[in-house]
C-alpha positions as a LaTeX table, in Angstrom:
\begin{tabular}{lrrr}
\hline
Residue & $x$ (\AA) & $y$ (\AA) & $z$ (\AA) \\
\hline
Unk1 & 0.00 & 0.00 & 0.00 \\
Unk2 & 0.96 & 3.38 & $-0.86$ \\
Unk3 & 0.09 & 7.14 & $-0.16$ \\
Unk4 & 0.68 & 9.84 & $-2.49$ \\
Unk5 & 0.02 & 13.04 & $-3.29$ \\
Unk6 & $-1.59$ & 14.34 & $-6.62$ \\
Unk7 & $-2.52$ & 17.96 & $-7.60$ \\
Unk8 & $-6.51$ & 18.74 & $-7.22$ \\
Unk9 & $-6.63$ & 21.26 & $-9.78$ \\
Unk10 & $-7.25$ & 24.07 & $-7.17$ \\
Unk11 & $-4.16$ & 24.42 & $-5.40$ \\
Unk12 & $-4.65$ & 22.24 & $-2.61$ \\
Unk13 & $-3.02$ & 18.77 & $-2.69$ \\
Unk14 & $-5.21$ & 15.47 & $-2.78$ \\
Unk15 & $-4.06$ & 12.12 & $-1.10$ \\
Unk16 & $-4.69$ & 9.06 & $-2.98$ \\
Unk17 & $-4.15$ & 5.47 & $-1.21$ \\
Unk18 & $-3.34$ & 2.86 & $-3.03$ \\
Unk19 & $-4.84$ & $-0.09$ & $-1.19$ \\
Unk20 & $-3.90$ & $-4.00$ & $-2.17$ \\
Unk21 & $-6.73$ & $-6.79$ & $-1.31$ \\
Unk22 & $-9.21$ & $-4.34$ & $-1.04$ \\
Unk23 & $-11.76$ & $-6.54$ & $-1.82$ \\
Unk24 & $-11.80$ & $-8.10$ & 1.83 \\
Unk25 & $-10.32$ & $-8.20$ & 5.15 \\
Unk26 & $-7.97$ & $-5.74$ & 5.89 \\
Unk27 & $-7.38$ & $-4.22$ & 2.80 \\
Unk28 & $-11.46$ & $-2.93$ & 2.81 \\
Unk29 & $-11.06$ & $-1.94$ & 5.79 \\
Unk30 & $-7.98$ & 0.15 & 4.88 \\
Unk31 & $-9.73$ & 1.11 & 2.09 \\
Unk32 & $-12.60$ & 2.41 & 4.41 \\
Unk33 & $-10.39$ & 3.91 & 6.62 \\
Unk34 & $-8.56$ & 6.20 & 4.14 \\
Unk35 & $-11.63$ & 6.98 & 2.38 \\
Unk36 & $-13.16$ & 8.06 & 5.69 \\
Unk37 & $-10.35$ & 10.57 & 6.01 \\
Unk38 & $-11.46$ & 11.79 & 2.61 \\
Unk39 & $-8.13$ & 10.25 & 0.39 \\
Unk40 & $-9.11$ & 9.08 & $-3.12$ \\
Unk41 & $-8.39$ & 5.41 & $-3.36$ \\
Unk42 & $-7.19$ & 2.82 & $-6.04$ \\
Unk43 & $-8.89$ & $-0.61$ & $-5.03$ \\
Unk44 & $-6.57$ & $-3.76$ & $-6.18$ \\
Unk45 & $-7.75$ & $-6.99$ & $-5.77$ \\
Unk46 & $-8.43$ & $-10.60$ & $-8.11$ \\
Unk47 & $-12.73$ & $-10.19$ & $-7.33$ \\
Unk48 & $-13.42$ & $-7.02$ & $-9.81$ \\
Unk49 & $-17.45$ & $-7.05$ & $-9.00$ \\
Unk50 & $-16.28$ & $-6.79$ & $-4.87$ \\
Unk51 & $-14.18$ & $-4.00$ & $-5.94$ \\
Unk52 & $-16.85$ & $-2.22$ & $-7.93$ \\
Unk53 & $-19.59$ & $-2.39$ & $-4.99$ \\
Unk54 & $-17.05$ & $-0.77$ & $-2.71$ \\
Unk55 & $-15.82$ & 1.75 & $-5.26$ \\
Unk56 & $-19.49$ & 2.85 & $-5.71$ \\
Unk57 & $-19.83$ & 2.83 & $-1.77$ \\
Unk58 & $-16.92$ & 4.74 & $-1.11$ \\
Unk59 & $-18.15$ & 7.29 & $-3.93$ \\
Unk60 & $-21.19$ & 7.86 & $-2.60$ \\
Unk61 & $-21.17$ & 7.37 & 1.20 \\
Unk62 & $-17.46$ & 9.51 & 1.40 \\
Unk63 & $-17.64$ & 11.72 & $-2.03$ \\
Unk64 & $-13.88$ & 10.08 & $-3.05$ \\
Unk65 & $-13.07$ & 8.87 & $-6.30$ \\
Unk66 & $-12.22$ & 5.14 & $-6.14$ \\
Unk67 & $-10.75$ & 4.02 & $-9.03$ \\
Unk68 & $-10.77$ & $-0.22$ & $-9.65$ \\
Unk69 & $-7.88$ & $-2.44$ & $-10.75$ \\
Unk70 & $-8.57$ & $-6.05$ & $-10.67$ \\
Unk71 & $-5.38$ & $-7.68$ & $-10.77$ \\
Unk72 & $-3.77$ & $-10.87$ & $-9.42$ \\
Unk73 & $-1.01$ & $-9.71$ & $-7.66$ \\
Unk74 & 0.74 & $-13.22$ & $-7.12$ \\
Unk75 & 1.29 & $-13.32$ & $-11.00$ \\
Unk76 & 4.93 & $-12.08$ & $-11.96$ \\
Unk77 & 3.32 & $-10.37$ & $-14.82$ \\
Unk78 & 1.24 & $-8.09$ & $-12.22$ \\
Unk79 & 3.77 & $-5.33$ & $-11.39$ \\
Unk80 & 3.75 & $-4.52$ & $-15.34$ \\
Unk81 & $-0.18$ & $-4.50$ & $-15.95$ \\
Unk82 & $-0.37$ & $-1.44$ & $-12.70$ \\
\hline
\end{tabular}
């Protein structure tokens, strides 16, 4: 997981957390957490429909923009398809 910091567009910096197994356990609630403190989030994670319910929760509940990656991180290829 990773934390970064992109430009808004209005002079005030934006956090994005990138968040690995976001689909369950720990990483949603990570995912949860960061959105709760209003950071955009990237969701990775192999179960792309899990990802796209929280995305849309996150959205609407917290007003971030969750972007979805459904990857297999365990493949060697993985680092190169992010």
């Amino acid at each position: 997981m990773a934390d970064a910091t992109v430009g808004a567009g209005n002079g005030k910096a934006k956090k994005t957390a990138l968040v690995t197994g976001a689909s369950a356990g720990l990483g949603l609630e990570l995912a949860q957490l960061f959105a709760q403190d209003g950071h955009d989030v990237v969701l990775v994670a192999r179960r792309e429909a899990e990802l796209e319910a929280l995305a849309a929760k996150l959205t609407a509940e917290r007003g971030v923009t969750a972007h979805v990656i459904p990857e297999d991180l365990s493949s060697a290829a993985a680092p190169e398809r992010l």
